[in-house]
Structure formats: C-alpha cells, structure tokens
C-alpha positions in Angstrom: -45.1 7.3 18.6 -44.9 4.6 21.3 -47.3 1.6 21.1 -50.1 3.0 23.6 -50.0 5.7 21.6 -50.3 3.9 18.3 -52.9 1.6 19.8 -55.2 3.6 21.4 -55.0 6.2 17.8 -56.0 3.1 16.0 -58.7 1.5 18.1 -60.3 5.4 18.9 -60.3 6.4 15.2 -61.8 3.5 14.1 -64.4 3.4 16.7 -64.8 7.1 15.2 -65.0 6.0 12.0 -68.0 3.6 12.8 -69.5 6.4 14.7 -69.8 8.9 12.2 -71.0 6.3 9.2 -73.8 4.6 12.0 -75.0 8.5 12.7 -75.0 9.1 8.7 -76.7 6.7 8.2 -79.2 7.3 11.0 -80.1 10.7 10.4 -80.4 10.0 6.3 -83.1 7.0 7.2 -84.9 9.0 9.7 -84.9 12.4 7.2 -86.0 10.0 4.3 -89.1 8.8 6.8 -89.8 12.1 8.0 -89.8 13.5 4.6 -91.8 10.9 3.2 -94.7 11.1 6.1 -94.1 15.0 5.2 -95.1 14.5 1.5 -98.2 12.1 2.9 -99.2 14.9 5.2 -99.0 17.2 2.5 -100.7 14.8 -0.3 -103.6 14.9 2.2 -103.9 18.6 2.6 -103.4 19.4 -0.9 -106.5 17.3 -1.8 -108.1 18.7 0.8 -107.4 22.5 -0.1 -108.3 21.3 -4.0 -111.6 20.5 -2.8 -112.6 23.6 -0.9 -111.2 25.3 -4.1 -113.5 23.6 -6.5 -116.4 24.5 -4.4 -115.9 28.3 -4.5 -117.1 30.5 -6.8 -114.7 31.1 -9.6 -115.0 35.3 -9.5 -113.9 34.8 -5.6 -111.4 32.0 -5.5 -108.2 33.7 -3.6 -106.3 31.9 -0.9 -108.6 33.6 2.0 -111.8 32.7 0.4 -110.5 29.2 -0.1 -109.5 28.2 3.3 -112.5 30.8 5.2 -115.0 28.7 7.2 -113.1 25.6 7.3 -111.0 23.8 10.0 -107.5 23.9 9.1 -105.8 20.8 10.1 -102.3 22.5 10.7 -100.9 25.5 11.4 -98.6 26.8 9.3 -100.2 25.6 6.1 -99.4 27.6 2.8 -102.2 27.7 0.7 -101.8 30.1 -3.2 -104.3 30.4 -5.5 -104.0 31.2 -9.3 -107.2 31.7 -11.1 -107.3 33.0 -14.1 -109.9 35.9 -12.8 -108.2 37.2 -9.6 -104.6 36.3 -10.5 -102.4 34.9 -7.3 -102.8 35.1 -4.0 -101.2 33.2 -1.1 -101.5 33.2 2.6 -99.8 31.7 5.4 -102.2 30.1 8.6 -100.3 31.2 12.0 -103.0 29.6 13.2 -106.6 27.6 13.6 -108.9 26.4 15.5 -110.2 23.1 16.0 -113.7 23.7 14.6 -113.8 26.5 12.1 -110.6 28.6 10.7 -110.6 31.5 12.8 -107.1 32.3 12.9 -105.0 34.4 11.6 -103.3 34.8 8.0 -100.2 36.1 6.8 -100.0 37.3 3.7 -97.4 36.1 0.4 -95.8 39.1 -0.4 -95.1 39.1 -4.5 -91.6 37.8 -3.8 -92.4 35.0 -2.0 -95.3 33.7 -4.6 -92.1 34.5 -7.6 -90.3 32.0 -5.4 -93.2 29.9 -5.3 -93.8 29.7 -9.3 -90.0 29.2 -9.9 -89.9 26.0 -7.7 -93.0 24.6 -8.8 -91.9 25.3 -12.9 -92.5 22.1 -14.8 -93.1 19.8 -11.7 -96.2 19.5 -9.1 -93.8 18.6 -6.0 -90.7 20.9 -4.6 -89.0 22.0 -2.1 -88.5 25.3 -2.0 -86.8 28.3 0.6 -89.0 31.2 1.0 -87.5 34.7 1.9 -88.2 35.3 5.2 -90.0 31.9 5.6 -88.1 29.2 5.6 -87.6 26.2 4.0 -91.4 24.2 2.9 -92.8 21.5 0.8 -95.1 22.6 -2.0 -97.7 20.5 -3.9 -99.6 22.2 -7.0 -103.0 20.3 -7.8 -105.9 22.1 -10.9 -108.9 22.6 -9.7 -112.3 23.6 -11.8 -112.3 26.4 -13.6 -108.6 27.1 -14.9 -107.3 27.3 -11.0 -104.3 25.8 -10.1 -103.8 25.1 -5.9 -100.8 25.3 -4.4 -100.3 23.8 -0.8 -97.0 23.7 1.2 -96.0 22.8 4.3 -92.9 23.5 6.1 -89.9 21.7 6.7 -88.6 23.4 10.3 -90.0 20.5 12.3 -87.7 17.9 10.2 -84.8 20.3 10.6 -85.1 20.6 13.9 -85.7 17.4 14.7 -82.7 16.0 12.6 -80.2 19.3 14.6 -81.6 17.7 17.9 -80.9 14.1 16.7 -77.2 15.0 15.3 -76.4 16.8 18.7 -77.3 14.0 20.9 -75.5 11.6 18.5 -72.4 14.1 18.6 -72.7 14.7 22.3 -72.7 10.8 22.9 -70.0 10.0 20.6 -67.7 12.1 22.1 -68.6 11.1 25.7 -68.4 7.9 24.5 -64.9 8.2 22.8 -63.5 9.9 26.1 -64.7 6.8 28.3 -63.1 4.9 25.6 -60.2 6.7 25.1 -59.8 6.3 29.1 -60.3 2.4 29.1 -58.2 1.6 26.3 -55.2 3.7 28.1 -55.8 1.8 31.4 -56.1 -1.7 29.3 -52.9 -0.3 27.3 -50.9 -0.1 30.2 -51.6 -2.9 32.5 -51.4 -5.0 29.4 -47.9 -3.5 27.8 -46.6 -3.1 32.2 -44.5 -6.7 31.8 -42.9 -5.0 28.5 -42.2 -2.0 31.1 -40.3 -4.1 33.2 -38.5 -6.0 30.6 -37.2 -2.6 29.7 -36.3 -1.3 33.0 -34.5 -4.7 33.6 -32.5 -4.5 30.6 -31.4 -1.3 31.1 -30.2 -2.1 34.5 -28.1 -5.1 32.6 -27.1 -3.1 29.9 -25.5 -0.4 32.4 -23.4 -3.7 34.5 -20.1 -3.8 33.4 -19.5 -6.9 31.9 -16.4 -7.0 29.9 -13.9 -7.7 32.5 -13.5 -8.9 36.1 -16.1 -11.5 37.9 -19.6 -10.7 36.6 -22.8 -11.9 38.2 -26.2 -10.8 36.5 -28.8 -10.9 39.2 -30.9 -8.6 37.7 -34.7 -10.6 36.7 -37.9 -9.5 34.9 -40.6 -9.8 38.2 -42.1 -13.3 38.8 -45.8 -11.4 38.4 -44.3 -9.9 35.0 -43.2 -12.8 33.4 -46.5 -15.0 33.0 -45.7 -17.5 30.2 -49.2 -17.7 29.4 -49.6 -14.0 28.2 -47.9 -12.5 25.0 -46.4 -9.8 26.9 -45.6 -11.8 30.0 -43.7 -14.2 27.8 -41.1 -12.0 27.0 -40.7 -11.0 30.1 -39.8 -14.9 30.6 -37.7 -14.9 27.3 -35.7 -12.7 28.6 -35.1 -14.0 32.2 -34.3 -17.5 30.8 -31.6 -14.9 28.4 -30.2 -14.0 31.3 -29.5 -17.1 33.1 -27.9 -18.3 30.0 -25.7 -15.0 29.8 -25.2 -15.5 33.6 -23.9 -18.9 33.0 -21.7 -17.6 30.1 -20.3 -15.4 31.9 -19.1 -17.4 34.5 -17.9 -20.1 32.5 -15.5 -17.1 30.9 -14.2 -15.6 34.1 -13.4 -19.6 35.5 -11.1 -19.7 31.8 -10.0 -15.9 32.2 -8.9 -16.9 35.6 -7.2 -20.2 34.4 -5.7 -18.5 31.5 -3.9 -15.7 34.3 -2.6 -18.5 36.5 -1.7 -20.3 32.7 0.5 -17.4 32.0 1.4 -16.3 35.6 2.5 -20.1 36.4 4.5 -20.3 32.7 6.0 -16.6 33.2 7.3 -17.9 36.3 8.8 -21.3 35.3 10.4 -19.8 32.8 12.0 -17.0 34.8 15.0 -19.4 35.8 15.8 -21.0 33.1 16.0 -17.6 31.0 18.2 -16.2 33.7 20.6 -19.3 33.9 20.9 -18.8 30.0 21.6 -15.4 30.3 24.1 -16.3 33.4 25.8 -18.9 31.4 25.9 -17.0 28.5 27.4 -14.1 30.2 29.9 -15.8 32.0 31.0 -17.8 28.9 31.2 -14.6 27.0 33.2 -13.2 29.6 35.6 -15.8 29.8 36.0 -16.2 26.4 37.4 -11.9 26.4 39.4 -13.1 29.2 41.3 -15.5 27.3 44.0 -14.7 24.7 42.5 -16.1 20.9 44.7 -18.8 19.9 46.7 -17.8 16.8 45.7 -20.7 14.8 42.1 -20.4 15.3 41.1 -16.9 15.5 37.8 -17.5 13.3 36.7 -20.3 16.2 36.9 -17.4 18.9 35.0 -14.9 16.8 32.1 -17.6 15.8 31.8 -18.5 19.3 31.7 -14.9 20.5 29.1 -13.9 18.1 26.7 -16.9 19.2 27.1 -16.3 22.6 26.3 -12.7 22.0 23.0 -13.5 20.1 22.2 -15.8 22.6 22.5 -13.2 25.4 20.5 -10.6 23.5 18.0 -12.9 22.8 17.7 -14.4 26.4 17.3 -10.6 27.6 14.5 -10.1 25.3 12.8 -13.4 26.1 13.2 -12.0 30.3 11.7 -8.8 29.3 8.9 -10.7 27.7 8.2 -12.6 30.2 8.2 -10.3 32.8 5.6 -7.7 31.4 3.2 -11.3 30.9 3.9 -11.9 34.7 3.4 -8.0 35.5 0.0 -8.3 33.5 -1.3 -11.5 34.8 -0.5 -10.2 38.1 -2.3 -6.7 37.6 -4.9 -8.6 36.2 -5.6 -10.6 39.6 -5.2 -7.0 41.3 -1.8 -8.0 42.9 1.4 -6.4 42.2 0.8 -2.8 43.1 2.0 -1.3 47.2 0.6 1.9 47.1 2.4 5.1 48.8 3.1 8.8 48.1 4.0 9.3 44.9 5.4 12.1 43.7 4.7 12.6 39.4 6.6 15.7 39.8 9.8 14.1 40.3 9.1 11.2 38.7 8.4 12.7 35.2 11.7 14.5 35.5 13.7 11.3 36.7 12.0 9.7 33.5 13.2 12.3 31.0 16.7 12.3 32.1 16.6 8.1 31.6 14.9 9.1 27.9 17.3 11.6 26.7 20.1 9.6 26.5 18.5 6.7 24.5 17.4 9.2 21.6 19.8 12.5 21.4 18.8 13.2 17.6 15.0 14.0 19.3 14.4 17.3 21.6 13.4 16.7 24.9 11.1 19.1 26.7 9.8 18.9 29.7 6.7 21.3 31.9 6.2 21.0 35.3 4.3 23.1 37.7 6.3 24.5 40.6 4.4 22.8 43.6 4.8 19.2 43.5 2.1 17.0 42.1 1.3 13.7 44.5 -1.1 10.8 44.7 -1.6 7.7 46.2 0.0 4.8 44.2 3.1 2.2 43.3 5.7 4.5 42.8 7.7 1.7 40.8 5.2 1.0 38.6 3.7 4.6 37.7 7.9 5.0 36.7 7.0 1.9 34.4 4.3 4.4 33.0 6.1 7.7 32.3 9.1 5.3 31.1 7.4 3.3 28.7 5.2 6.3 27.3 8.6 8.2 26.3 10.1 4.9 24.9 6.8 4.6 22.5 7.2 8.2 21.4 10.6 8.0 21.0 10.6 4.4 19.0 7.2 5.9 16.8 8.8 9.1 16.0 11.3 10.0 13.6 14.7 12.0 14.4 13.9 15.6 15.1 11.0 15.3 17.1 9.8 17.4 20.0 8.8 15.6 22.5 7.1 17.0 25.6 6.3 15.2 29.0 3.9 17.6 31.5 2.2 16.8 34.7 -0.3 18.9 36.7 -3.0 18.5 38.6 -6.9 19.4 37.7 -9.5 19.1 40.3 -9.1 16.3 42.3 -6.8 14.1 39.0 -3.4 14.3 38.1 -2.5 14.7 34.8 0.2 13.7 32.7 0.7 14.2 29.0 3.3 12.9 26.4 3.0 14.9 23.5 5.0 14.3 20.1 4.7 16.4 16.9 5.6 12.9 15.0 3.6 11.4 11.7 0.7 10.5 14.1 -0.9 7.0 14.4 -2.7 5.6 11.7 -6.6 5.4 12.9 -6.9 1.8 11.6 -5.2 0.8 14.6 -5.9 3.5 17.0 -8.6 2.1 18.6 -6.6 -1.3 19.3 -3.4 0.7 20.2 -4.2 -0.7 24.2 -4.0 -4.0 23.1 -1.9 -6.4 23.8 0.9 -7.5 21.2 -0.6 -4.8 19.1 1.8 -3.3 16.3 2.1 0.2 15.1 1.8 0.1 10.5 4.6 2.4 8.8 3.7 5.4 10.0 4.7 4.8 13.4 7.1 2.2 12.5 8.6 -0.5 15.4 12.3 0.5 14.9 13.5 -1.8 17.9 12.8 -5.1 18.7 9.8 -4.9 21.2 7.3 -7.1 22.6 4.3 -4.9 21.8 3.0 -5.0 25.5 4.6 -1.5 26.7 0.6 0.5 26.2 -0.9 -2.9 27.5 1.0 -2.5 30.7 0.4 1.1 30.7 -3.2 1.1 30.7 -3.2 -2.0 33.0 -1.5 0.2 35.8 -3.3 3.2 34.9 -6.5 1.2 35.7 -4.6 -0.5 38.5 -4.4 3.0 39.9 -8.2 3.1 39.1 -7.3 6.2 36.5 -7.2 6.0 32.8 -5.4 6.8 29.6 -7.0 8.2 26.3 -4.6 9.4 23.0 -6.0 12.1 20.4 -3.7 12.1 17.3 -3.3 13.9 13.8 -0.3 14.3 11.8 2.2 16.5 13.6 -0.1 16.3 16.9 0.1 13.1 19.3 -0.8 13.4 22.6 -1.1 10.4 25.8 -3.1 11.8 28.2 -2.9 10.2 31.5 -5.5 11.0 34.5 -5.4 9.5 37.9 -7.2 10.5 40.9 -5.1 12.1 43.5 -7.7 10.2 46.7 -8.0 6.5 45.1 -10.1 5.8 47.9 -12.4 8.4 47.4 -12.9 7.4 43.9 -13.1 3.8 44.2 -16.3 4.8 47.3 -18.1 6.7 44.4 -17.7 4.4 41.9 -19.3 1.5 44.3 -22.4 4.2 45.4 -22.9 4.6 41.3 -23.4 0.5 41.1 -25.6 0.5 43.6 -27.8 3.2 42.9 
C-alpha cells in the first residue's frame, strides 16, 4: 500500500478503535444506572404490592383482589400471587389511573407463571423473559399468611433506550469517521505533495541520458516544494542540492572526456609521421637490401639484417593500424569524421565478402541479398569499415569450416545487416563487454591474429555515428551481429529530439 494509504488505515482504525471501546463503555454505565434505578423502582413497588397483600383477606388474596381499589403507580406492572388457599395467579396492568386502579388486566397464562417460578427458584431478584411478554425484572417478597408476592417490571424501556443510544452512537461514528477519513486524505496529500514532486523530478532525471556526450541536469524539485523547514519539504531540498552536485560532476567529466579525446586525437596524430617514416625507412632499407647481391663472406649479416628490418616493418604497420582506429574513435567521438551520402549496403556487403574470402578459404562464405538495392544516408567509407571488420571478427573467432553468412535488407523504415556464424559462440562472461574497447575474446573465440581489440569499438562507434545500433545474440553453433540503421537519419534524429523534450 502507498503511504496515504497506510496512514489514513492507521490513524481511521484507531480513531475506530477508541470509538467503539468509548460507546462500550457508555452504553454498559448507562445500562448499569438504568438497571439499578429499575431495581429501586421496583424495590418500591414490591413493598408497596406486599402491603396491599397483607391487608387482604387470606381466602381472597389473588393478584386482582390485591391490586383492586388502589392507584397503580405504573403501567405495566406484574403483580402474582401464591397463597397457599387459592394457589397462583398473576396479572399484567395495561393500565391505571391516577386515583384508583381502574384499568385493565391481562391475565398470566400457566406458562408464563412456570417461567415466573423457574426464574425466581432460590433467589428473590431475576430477570427473567416471558413468552409473549418480554423481557422483566421480578422481585418476590412473603407476606402474612403463607403468601409469597411477586412484582416485576419490565425491561423494554432500558432496551429501547440503550437500541436508540447505540444507533446514534453508530450513526455519529461513522459520520464522523467519513469527515475524518476525508480530512486525513486532504492533510495526506498536501503534506506528502513535495515527496510528489521529488518523484516526478527524479523520474525526469532518471530518463536523461547521462552516460555519454555533454550532460546538463536542469531538472529541480519546485522552490514552494522544497521548504527546508518541513520534513517532507527537506527532501525535496536534499535532493536539489544532489543534483547540483551531480550537475557539477558531470561537467567536470565531460571537460576530462573532452581532454582525454583531444589527449588521444593530438597523440594519434603526432605519432602518425614518425610511424610512417619508420615504416618508409624500413621499407626502403629492406628493399635495398633484396636489391643488393649478399656478400659471400657474410651471408648470415644480410639475413639478420633482413629479418630485423622485416619485424620492424610488421610492427610499424601494426602500431599505424593502432593508431588510426584511436584517431578514427576520438574523432567519431567529437562527431567528426563521417560525410554522409547515398549508400548503397547492397553493394557494399557484396564488395566486403569478395575482400573476406580470400583471407580465410578453409571457411564457407555465403552471402543473401534482396534483389532491389538496399540504401541509406551515411559515410560510405566508413559503413565498408563496418561490414569489413564484422567478417574479420567472425572469421578470426571462428574455427576452419565455418559458415559464415553476411545479409542485408531493409524492415520498415531500418536497414538491416546480419553476420551470422555457426562458430563455438562467445563466452557470456564477456558478452556484455564485447563493445568495449581493447576488449579480448577467452578461448572460445580465440584472437588468432595479432589485433588491437578496437574492430567492435569502431563498429558500434559508426553504427551510432549513423545514429543506428548493433546488438549480438549467441549460443554455441549460433552467432549472429545484427546491425540496424535508419534508412532517413534525419527523420530519426527529429524524433529522437521531440522524445527529450516531451
């Protein structure tokens, strides 16, 4: 449940709690009262009935004779008489009058006066229900003469008043829970509407995209929501002073991003000419060296020096390709080196199969293409890089004897391209740093050539570049690039911007 909900459960049920034990407690101190002025009422009767009793004759002592010619002091009074002469009799008043009992009896039906003598077995005071008659109060007192009085008087009024006391009770606990109910919500949620907008604003954060590229968080918890002297309103101010830090972070990290990309643009570039002057001077040395007839004397000389030179010019083209993919990435990283232009993947995936097959005859080549040609917008240079060094991974990571397949087509408005390999598959420690750059493939897509580990860098750095990108699903003896561009950059980039916004 959310707070609110918690909150106004808590604060409502025990309200309801105290409700119910105050009108318990109520009702059982006014019954106890009531009952008690009941058994005065009824103590006062009683004696009264006793005495009219004692002062008729014996031989006509039944429960008419004993109340006739007397004012009865309330109606509904039970009066039975036992006497040992006429046996037992009981009557009912339905009513009186003020001066002289002149109204009317109803008669205790044998039933009722078994009732009577059950309740009243071994005690003087009970209460008692009466078939047909409710629920009374019953006194027995002797009077002369072996008769024993019985007097009751009943309970409805109590009853009713305690019914009419619990329904008003019930009636304004609920109203009062409902009013409750509706002020704790409306407290509730003005007081938890900072923690609202703490949410909503990092939400909006969370969604920014902050791992690359300059990043600015303008994004704020509302001046009006982020009163430091409130609990809630303080976190609303936690969080914007969070935020400024972050902000400030983040800057600090694009300034040494962006120093680090000159760093290695600047470096790649220095070191451009004095790798190609070694590999100049190394070729030309090398060259003149075959020119020249070996000297008889020292053939081992000629051989030394030819092998030296030779690892010196291999090594001086690994060091240029090296550096050139850090100067391709720097670049792409500042969002230069790319000239956009119609590009046809068609023809490009087939020009990039013919340039594999030859490095790796001992693996089977297959290509599918779709008869109408597939084209976008983009570097057609660099998106040769792509399909070029996609076919060199598969064909380094895979062992002799495997298929490899290169397609392209186009689905909606992306072109797709696919390298597929039925290899050993990529080992899923690594898989999920495979983009990375300088990342290394374990043993069971073994490096087999010397390689600088930034072939997928450079691939996903275009692919991006081209504002596409490139996933890889892989289980042994199923490997698959998948590479998606959009065929209208433009268009893409335009939605992407209108998402941000909104």
């Amino acid at each position: 449940m959310s707070l609110q909900t918690r909150l106004m459960t808590a604060v409502i049920g025990f309200v309801s709690l105290i409700l119910v034990i105050v009108a318990v407690i109520t009702s059982a101190t006014l019954g106890k009262t009531m009952e008690d002025q009941l058994d005065q009422k009824l103590a006062t009767n009683a004696h009264l009935v006793q005495r009219w009793a004692e002062a008729t004759d014996a031989p006509e002592a039944t429960a008419p004779n004993v109340l006739a010619g007397h004012t009865v002091p309330a109606a509904g009074l039970l009066v039975a008489v036992v006497s040992p002469l006429t046996g037992a009799s009981g009557v009912i008043v339905k009513n009186s009058a003020q001066d002289e009992f002149t109204g009317t009896l109803q008669t205790l039906d044998r039933k009722q006066m078994t009732e009577i003598g059950m309740a009243l077995a071994g005690t003087t005071v009970a209460t008692v229900s009466i078939s047909d008659l409710g629920s009374y109060r019953l006194m027995a007192l002797p009077a002369a003469g072996g008769i024993v009085v019985v007097t009751g008087l009943p309970r409805d009024d109590i009853q009713n008043q305690l019914t009419q006391l619990l329904t008003v009770i019930a009636l304004a606990t609920i109203g009062g829970l409902i009013l409750l109910a509706l002020t704790t919500a409306i407290t509730i949620r003005v007081g938890l509407r900072p923690l609202r907008a703490v949410a909503t604003t990092a939400t909006r954060v969370a969604n920014q995209q902050l791992d690359r590229g300059e990043v600015s968080i303008t994004e704020r918890v509302p001046a009006s929501e982020a009163d430091p002297r409130t609990e809630t309103g303080l976190v609303g101010a936690s969080l914007n002073k969070l935020l400024d830090h972050v902000n400030t972070s983040l800057a600090s990290r694009q300034k040494n991003e962006e120093r680090m990309r000159r760093f290695v643009a600047d470096a790649s570039h220095e070191l451009r000419t004095p790798l190609a002057s070694i590999r100049g001077y190394s070729e030309l040395s090398l060259r003149a060296l075959r020119q020249t007839e070996a000297p008889a004397e020292h053939p081992e000389v000629v051989e030394s020096t030819t092998s030296s030179l030779e690892r010196i010019q291999a090594q001086s083209l690994r060091m240029t390709r090296l550096v050139e993919d850090l100067l391709l990435l720097a670049r792409l990283d500042e969002g230069r080196e790319l000239v956009y232009g119609t590009v046809d993947l068609t023809q490009l995936a087939l020009e990039g199969l013919s340039d594999a097959r030859p490095t790796a005859a001992d693996h089977h080549w297959t290509i599918e293409v779709p008869d109408e040609p597939v084209t976008v917008v983009g570097d057609a240079g660099r998106l040769h890089q792509v399909v070029g060094n996609l076919l060199a991974n598969a064909r380094t990571h895979t062992p002799a004897g495997t298929t490899i397949t290169l397609s392209v087509a186009r689905e909606g408005d992306e072109a797709v391209l696919r390298v597929h390999d039925d290899g050993p598959g990529i080992d899923p420690a690594i898989r999920d740093e495979l983009f990375a750059r300088f990342a290394r493939g374990d043993s069971s897509r073994a490096r087999q050539t010397g390689g600088t580990g930034l072939g997928l860098a450079i691939v996903k750095a275009i692919v991006e570049g081209h504002h596409g990108f490139i996933t890889v699903s892989s289980e042994p003896g199923d490997t698959t690039f998948t590479v998606r561009i959009p065929v209208n950059p433009a268009a893409t980039v335009a939605d992407t911007e209108a998402d941000t916004e909104a």
